[in-house]
C-alpha positions as CSV (number, residue, x, y, z in Angstrom):
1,X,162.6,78.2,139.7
2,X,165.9,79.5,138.6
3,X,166.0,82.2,136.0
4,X,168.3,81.3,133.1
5,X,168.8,83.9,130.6
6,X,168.1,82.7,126.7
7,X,170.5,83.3,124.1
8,X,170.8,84.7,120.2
9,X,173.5,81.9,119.1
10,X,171.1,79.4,117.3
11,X,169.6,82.8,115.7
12,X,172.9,84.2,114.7
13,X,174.3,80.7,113.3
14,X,170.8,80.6,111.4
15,X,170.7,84.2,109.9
16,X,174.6,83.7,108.9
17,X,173.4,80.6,106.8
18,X,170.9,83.4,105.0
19,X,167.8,83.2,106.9
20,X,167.2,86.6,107.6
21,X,163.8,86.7,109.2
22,X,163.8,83.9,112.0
23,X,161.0,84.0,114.0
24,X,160.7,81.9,117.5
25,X,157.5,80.1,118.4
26,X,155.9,78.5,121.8
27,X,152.9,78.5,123.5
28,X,151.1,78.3,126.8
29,X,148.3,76.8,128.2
30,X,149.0,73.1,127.1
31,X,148.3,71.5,130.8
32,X,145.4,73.6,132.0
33,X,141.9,72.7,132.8
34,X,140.3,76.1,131.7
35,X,140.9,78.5,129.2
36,X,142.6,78.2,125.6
37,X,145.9,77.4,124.9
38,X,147.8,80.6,123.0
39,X,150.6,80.7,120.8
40,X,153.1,83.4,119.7
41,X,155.3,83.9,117.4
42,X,158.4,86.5,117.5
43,X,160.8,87.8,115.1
44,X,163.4,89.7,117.0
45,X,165.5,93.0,115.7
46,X,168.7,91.4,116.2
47,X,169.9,95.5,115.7
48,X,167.3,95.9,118.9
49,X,168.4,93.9,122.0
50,X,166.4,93.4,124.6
51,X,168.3,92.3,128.0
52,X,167.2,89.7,130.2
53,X,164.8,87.8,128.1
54,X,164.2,84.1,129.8
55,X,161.6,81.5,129.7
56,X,158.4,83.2,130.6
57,X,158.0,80.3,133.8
58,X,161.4,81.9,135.0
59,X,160.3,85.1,135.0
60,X,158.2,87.2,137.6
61,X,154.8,88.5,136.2
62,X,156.1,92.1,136.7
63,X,159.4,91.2,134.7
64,X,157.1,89.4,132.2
65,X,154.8,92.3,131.9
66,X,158.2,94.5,131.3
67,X,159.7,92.3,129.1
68,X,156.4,91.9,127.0
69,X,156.4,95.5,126.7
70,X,159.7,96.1,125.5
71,X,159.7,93.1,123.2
72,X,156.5,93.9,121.3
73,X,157.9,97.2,121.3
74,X,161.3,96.8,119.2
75,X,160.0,93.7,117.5
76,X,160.8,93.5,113.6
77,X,156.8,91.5,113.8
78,X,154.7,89.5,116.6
79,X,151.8,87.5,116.1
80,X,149.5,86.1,118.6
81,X,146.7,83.2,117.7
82,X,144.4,81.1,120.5
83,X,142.4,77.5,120.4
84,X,139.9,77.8,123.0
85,X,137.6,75.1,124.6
86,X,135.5,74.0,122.1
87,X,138.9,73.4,119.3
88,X,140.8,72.0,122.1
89,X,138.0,69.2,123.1
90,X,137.3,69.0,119.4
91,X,140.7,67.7,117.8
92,X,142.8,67.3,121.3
93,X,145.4,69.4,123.1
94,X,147.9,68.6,121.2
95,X,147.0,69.2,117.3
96,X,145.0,72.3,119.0
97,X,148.4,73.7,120.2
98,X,150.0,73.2,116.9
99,X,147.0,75.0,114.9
100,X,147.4,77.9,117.5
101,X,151.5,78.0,116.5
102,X,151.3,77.5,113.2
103,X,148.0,80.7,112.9
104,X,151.1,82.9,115.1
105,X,153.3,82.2,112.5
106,X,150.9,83.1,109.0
107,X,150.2,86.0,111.2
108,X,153.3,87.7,111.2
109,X,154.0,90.4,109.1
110,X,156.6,89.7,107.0
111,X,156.1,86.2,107.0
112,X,159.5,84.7,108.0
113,X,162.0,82.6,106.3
114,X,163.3,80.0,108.9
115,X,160.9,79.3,112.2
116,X,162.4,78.2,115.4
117,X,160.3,76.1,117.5
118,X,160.1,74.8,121.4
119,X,160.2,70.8,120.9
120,X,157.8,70.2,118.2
121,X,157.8,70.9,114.3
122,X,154.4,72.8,113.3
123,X,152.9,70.7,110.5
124,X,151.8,72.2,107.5
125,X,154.0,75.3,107.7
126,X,155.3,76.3,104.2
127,X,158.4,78.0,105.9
128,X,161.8,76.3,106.8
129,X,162.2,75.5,110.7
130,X,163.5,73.3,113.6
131,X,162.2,72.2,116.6
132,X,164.5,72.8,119.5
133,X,163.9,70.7,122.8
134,X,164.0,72.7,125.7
135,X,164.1,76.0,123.4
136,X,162.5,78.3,125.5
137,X,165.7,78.3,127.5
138,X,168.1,78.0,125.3
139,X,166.8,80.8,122.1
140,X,165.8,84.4,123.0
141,X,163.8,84.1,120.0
142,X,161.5,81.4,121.6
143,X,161.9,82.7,124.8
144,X,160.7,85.8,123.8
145,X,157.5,84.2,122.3
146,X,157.0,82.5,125.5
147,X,156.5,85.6,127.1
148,X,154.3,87.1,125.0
149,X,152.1,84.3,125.0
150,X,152.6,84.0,128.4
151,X,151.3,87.6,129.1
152,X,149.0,87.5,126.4
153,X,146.9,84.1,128.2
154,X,147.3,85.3,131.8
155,X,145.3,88.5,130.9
156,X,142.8,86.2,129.2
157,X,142.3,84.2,132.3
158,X,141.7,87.7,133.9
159,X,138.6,88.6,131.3
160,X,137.4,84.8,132.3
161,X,137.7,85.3,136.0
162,X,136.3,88.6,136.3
163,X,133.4,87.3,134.1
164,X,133.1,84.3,136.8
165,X,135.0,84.4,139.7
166,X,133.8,81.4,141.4
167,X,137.0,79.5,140.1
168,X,139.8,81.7,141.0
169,X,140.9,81.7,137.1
170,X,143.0,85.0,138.1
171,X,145.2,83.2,140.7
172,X,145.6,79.9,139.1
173,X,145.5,80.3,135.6
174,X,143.7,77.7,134.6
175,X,146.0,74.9,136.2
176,X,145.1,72.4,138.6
177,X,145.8,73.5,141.7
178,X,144.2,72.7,145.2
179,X,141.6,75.8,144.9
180,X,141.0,74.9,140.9
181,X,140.3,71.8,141.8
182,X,138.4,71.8,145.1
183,X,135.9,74.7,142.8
184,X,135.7,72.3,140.1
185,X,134.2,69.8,142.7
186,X,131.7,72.5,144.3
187,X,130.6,74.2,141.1
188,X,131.2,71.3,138.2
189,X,132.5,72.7,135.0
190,X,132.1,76.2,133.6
191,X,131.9,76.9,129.6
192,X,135.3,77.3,129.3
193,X,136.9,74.2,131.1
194,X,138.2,71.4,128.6
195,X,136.4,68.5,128.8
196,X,138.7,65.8,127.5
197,X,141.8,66.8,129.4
198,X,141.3,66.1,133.2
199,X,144.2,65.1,135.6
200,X,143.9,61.8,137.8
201,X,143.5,63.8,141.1
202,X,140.3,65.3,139.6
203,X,138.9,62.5,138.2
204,X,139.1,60.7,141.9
205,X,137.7,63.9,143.2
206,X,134.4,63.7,140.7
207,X,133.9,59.6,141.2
């Protein structure tokens, strides 16, 4: 995938209307079969740059795992927050995913004034924001939470595997890819794979 380097302009043009704390939000984990789905939340030190920040799917893990490091480093705050299995199958991928964003953003310390998000409004969040399609691209703000998140789930699915390794969780993530899937139909489903959210490809290989 090509990497395609976020920028600050939606930030700027926000903090010059007198939002000075804008935070960017996004999560990870949304189309997995295992694992929770995380969510972070970023306010950036526009006084602190930090080159080459890009959509965490863009990104090599090592340039992740550098980026993550620098960013939570020279952050003005950063906030982290998880739904795992049980809230997932409970209320549904979706509204799980928004709880997790909307816990990263209460988390952060100062709470912000303006809240940028990638594609969907966060209900429930006493705090002024926008949704921005395609925003992990386009803001380093979001882009930068993407990362984080992004860093933050794939050593989670490294606890999981090493805790069971029949399912590859370090390799794949969580996704559904060939060797997921193929364990999946050898083992059946470990306590942390979601069990309202199953691709078409598995469900022919479990009928």
């Amino acid at each position: 995938m090509t990497k395609t380097r976020a920028f600050r302009t939606l930030e700027n043009s926000i903090r010059r209307m007198g939002f000075n704390c804008v935070a960017g939000v996004d999560e990870v984990g949304c189309g997995c079969l295992a694992g929770p789905v995380v969510a972070a939340a970023v306010i950036l030190d526009p006084e602190r740059y930090v080159a080459r920040i890009a959509d965490s799917k863009t990104v090599t893990p090592l340039e992740r795992e550098r980026l993550y490091d620098q960013i939570t480093r020279v952050a003005v705050a950063w906030s982290v927050a998880a739904a795992d299995r049980e809230e997932i199958d409970r209320i549904n991928i979706r509204q799980a995913s928004l709880r997790a964003m909307q816990r990263a953003v209460l988390g952060l310390v100062p709470i912000p004034d303006f809240v940028i998000v990638d594609a969907f409004r966060i209900p429930d969040l006493p705090v002024a924001q926008r949704a921005v399609e395609q925003g992990d691209t386009r803001c380093t703000a979001i882009a930068a939470a993407s990362i984080v998140a992004k860093v933050t789930r794939d050593r989670m699915m490294l606890e999981l595997d090493a805790l069971d390794p029949r399912y590859g969780f370090a390799r794949h993530k969580g996704y559904a890819t060939k060797e997921h899937l193929d364990a999946v139909s050898r083992f059946g489903y470990s306590d942390v794979h979601r069990r309202t959210f199953r691709p078409p490809s598995l469900f022919d290989r479990m009928s």
